[in-house]
N, C-alpha and C positions, 0 to 999 in steps of 0.2 A: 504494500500500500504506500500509496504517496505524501507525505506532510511534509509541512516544515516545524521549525522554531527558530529561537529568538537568543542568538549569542548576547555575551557582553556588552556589543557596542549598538546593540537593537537592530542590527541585521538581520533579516528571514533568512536563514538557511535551508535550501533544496536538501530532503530526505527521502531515502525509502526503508520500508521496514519489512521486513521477509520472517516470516512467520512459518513453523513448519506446517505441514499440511496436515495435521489434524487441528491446529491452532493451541494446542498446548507446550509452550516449550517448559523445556528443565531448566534455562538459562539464558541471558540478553546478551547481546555480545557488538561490541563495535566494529566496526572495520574504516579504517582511517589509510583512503587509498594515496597513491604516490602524486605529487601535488603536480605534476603533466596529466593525469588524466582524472576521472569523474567517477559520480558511483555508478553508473553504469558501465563501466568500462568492462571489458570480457572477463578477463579473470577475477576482479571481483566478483562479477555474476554466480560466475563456475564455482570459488571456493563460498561462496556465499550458499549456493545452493549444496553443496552438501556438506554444509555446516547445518544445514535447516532439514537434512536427511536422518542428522544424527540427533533432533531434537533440540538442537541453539538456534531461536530466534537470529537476525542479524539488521543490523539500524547502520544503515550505510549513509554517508552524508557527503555534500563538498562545500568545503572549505571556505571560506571568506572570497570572493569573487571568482570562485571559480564553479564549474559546470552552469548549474542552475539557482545558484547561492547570491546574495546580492553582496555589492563590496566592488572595491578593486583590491585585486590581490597583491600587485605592485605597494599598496599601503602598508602591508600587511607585514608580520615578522614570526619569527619563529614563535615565540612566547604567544601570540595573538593564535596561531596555528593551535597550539595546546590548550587556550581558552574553549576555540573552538569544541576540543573532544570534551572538556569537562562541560558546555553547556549541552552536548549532546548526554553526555549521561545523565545531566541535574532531569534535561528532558523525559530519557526512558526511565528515572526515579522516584518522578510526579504521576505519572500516564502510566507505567507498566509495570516495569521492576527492574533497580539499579542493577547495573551490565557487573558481571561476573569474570568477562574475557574480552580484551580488547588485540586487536589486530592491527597491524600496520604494515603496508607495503611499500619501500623507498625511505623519502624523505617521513612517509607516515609513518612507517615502524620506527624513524627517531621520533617524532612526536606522543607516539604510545608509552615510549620508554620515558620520555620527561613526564608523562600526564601519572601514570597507572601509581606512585606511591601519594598523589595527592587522591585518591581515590577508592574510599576502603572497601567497597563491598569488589573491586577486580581482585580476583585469586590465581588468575592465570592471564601470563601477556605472551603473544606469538606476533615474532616480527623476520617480514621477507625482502629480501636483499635495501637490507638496512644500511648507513653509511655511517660509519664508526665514529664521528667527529667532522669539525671544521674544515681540517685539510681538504677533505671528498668533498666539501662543499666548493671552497677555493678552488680545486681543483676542475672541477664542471665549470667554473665563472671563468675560465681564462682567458684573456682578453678584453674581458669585460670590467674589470675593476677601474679602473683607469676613469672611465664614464660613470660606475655607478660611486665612487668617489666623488665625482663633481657634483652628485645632488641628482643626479638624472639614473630613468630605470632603465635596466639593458634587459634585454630579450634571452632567452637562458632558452639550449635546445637540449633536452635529453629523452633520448630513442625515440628521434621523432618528432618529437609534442614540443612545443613552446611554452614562456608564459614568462610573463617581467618581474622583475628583481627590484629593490634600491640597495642602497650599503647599508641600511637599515635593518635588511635581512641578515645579511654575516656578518655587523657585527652584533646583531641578538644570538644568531647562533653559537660566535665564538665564545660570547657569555654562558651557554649554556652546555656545561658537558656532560658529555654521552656518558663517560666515564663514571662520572660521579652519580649519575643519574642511575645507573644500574647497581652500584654498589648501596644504594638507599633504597631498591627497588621492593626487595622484602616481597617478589612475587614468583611463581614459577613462571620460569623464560623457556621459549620455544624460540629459537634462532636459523630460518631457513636460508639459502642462500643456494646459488648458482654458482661454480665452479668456472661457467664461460660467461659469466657476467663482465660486459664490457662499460656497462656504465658504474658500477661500484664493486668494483673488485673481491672477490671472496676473499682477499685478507683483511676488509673489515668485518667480516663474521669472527674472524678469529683473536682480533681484538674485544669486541662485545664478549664472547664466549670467555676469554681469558680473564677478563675483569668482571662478568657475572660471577656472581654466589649462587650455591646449593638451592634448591632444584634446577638445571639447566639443561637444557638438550640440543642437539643439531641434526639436523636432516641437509642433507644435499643433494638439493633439483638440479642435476646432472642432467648437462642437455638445454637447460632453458635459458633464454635469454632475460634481460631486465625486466621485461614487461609481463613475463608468461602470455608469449604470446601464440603460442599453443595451447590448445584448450584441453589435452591431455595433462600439461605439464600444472596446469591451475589446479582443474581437478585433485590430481594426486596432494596437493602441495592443501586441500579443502580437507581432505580425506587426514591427510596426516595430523593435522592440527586439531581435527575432530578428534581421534582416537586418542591424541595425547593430551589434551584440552579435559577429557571424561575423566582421567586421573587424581583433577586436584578441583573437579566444581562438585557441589553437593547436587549429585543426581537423588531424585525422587525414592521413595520404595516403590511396590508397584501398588501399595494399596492408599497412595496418595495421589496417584495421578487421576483425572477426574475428565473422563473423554466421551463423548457422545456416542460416535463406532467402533467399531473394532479395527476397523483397517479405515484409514484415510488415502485418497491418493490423488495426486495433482501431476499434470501437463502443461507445460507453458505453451507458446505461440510455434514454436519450431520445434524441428527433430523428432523425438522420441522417447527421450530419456525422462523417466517419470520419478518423480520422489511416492516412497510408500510409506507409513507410517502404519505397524502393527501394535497397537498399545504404544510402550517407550521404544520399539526395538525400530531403525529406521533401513530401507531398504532402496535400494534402486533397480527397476525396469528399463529395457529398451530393447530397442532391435538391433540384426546385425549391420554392420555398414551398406552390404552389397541391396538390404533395401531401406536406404537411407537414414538408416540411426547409428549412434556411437559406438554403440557396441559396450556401454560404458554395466550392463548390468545382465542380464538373464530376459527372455523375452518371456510374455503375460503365458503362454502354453510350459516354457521351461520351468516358470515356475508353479504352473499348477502339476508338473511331472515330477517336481523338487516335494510337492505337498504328498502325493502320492507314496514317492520312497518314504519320507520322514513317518509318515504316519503307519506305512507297512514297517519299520527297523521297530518302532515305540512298539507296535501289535505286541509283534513277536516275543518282544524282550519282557512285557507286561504279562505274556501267556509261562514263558519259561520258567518266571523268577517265581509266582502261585505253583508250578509245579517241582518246583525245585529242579528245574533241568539243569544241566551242566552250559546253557548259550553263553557265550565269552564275546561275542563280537556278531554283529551281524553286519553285511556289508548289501547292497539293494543296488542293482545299475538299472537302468529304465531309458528309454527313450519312446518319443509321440510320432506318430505319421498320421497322415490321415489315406482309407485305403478304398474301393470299391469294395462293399460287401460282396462276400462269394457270390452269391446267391441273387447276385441285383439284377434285374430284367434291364433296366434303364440303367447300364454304367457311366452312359454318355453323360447325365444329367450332373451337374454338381451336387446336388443334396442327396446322391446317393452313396455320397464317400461317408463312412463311418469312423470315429476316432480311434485308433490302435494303441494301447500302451504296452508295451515288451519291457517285461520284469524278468530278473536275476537274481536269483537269492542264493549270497554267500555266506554259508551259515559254520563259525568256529566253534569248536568245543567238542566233549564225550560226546556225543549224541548217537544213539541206536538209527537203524532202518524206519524203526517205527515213530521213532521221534521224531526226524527227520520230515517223514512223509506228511506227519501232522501238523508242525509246522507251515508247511506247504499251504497244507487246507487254511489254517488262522488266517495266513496272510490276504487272502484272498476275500477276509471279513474285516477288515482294517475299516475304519466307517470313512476314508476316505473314500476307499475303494467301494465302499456300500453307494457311497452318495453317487458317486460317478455311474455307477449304476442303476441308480433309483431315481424316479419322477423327479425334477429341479422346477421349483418357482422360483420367479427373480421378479420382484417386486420394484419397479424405475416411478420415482418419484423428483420434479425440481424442487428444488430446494429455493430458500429465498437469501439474496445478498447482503 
């Protein structure tokens, strides 16, 4: 959803808010993108969405004149950047509930790491190809100081993207170090970074990482460049700060969580790639590439073939353990077609194909002939496999917005 609010200096600030898709999150989370691009930008989207797969909320905003935000950003200084994220949490602290995990990508992963100890309810900060200090800063202006010395803003180009400067900016930043910043941090850090990053070199990960304290970590998006501007490379980089992100926020029990269906699941405008929501457990669908999806999850048949195995291994093992059988392991391989029944007069016709499921059951342990054989029979009352079998009503109701 689209809003704004209202920084420090009474600016509307452009926002959007990404809600998982049952609308229940376990936690708010920022994401404060690299000050060349906006909250729309691709890889935000990407780790955004499956940030909101794994149950975090995420409140993406830009920045003092930039995207859809009012301001000029040439005004504007590192410290005023930071304001920025603390009026965006005062925001989700009024209206929803104070952010728990702030993110930053660039110049925004330094902005997260000055905001997140003036900020108590953050427990976890992750930041992606972050610049260690002022030098990285100097160093992008080259050429330019000269001019933005004189009082005047110079045009600043990195991967790409523009957007004007004054000296106003570096020397707020040189006031402000990264270093010290992180040794008061007092939060679990996630520290990503690219390895062929050509706009901020992976040796400033390893300054931030060296002068971080206990909790810290690193992951290396191997492969990508400044921007993630591969949509694989975002993903993963969404993926990983989710899983490691779960470690240090207060997830729910299950008998707090308070959700209307059982299964939620949203599609955006393109592709195929679907967010699912099973209770807390979050999931992703799509298609394979070769018919236009990412390929990024299991397709809606694979995993009704996935529901199938699972509930045939549970049968089994719930029938053994009442008999004291010796089953150690069950293993179930399955695959879907769809076939002309034998037997069909009209094969020609499409609605004469019938769904085929081919199950394997790999069955470890003592087990007699006779055990064996019986087995066999349970599985084939698994009440997945019942259902698949038996009359289905499906009940399609609109719902209201």
């Amino acid at each position: 959803m689209l809003l704004t609010f209202t920084n420090r200096n009474g600016y509307e600030l452009s926002a959007s808010l990404e809600l998982p898709v049952n609308q229940h999150p376990h936690t708010f989370a920022i994401f404060a993108h690299c000050f060349t691009c906006n909250k729309n930008h691709t890889a935000v989207q990407q780790i955004s969405r499956a940030l909101n797969v794994n149950g975090i909320a995420v409140l993406r905003f830009d920045f003092t004149g930039l995207g859809d935000s009012e301001g000029d950003f040439a005004e504007t200084d590192f410290s005023s950047n930071v304001e920025d994220l603390r009026a965006a949490a005062h925001f989700l602290e009024e209206n929803y509930r104070a952010p728990g995990l702030l993110i930053g990508h660039s110049l925004g992963g330094a902005a997260v790491l000055a905001a997140a100890a003036q900020l108590p309810s953050v427990k976890a900060v992750a930041s992606i190809g972050a610049p260690a200090g002022p030098a990285q800063i100097e160093h992008l202006l080259q050429g330019k100081l000269e001019k933005m010395l004189a009082g005047e803003s110079a045009e600043v180009r990195i991967s790409g993207s523009k957007f004007k400067v004054k000296s106003r900016f570096l020397e707020d930043i040189r006031q402000n170090s990264q270093l010290d910043n992180l040794r008061e941090l007092g939060r679990a850090l996630l520290i990503l970074h690219s390895p062929q990053d050509l706009t901020v070199p992976v040796d400033n990960a390893r300054t931030l990482y060296d002068a971080a304290r206990h909790p810290k970590s690193f992951i290396s998006l191997d492969g990508a460049d400044h921007l993630l501007s591969d949509k694989a490379d975002s993903q993963y980089a969404g993926e990983m700060i989710a899983a490691w992100a779960n470690r240090y926020l207060d997830l729910p029990a299950k008998a707090e969580l308070d959700v209307e269906r059982q299964v939620a699941v949203r599609l955006g405008s393109q592709g195929y790639t679907t967010e699912i929501m099973v209770r807390r457990h979050g999931l992703t669908a799509d298609e394979p590439e070769s018919v236009g999806g990412n390929d990024y999850g299991p397709s809606p048949y694979e995993l009704v073939t996935a529901g199938l195995g699972a509930c045939t291994a549970m049968t089994l093992h719930m029938y053994a353990r009442r008999k004291n059988w010796d089953l150690r392991e069950v293993t179930v391989q399955l695959d879907h077609e769809k076939n002309h029944a034998s037997d069909s007069e009209h094969a020609e016709k499409p609605d004469s194909k019938i769904d085929h499921f081919n199950r394997i059951l790999y069955l470890r342990g003592e087990l007699d002939e006779t055990q064996r054989l019986r087995l066999l029979e349970i599985a084939n009352k698994c009440p997945v496999h019942r259902t698949l079998h038996n009359p289905v009503e499906i009940h399609t109701n609109l719902g209201e917005e």
